[in-house]
N, C-alpha and C positions, 0 to 999 in steps of 0.2 A: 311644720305642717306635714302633717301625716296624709297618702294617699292608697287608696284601696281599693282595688280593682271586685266587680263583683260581675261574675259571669253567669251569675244562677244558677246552672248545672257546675257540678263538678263530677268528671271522669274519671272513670279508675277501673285498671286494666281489672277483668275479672272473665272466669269465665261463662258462656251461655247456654244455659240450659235450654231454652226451648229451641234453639236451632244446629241444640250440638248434633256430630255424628257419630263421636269418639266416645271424646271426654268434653267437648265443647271448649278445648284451648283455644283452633283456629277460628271459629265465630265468636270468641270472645277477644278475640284480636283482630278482626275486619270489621267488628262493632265498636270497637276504640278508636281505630283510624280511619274510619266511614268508608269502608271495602264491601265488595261483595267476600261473603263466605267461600263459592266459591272458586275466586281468586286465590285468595288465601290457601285455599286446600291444595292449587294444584300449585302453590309457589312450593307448600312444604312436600310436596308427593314429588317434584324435581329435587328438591333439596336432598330427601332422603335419597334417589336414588345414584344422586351426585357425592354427596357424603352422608355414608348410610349410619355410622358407627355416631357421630357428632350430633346429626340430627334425630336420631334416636331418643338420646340421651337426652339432649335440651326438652323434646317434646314430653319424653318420664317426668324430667323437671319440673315443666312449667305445669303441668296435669298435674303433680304434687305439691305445687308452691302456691297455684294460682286460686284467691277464694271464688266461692261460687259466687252468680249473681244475687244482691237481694232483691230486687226490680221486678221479680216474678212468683 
């Protein structure tokens, strides 16, 4: 016996165009984990000034890896 979970929506990290400021990585990532946007902004605006070279990098990253939303 086979069982299958069906949640209706399915999630996927992406990023948000209508409430980006950037690139829309961090509203695309407070939209995934049910965050305020800006939460998120000022988690990575400490982040970067904590480790600037790391958090740099990941946020180039993720703004290059991450697709846009189709939802909109």
């Amino acid at each position: 016996m086979k069982y299958q979970r069906d949640y209706g929506l399915e999630r996927t990290l992406s990023k948000d165009n209508l409430n980006k400021k950037l690139s829309g990585v961090c509203a695309g990532i407070a939209r995934y984990y049910d965050l305020a946007p800006l939460f998120v902004r000022v988690l990575a605006i400490l982040a970067l000034l904590m480790f600037p070279m790391a958090t740099g990098v990941a946020y180039i990253v993720a703004a290059a890896l991450m697709p846009n939303s189709k939802h909109y």
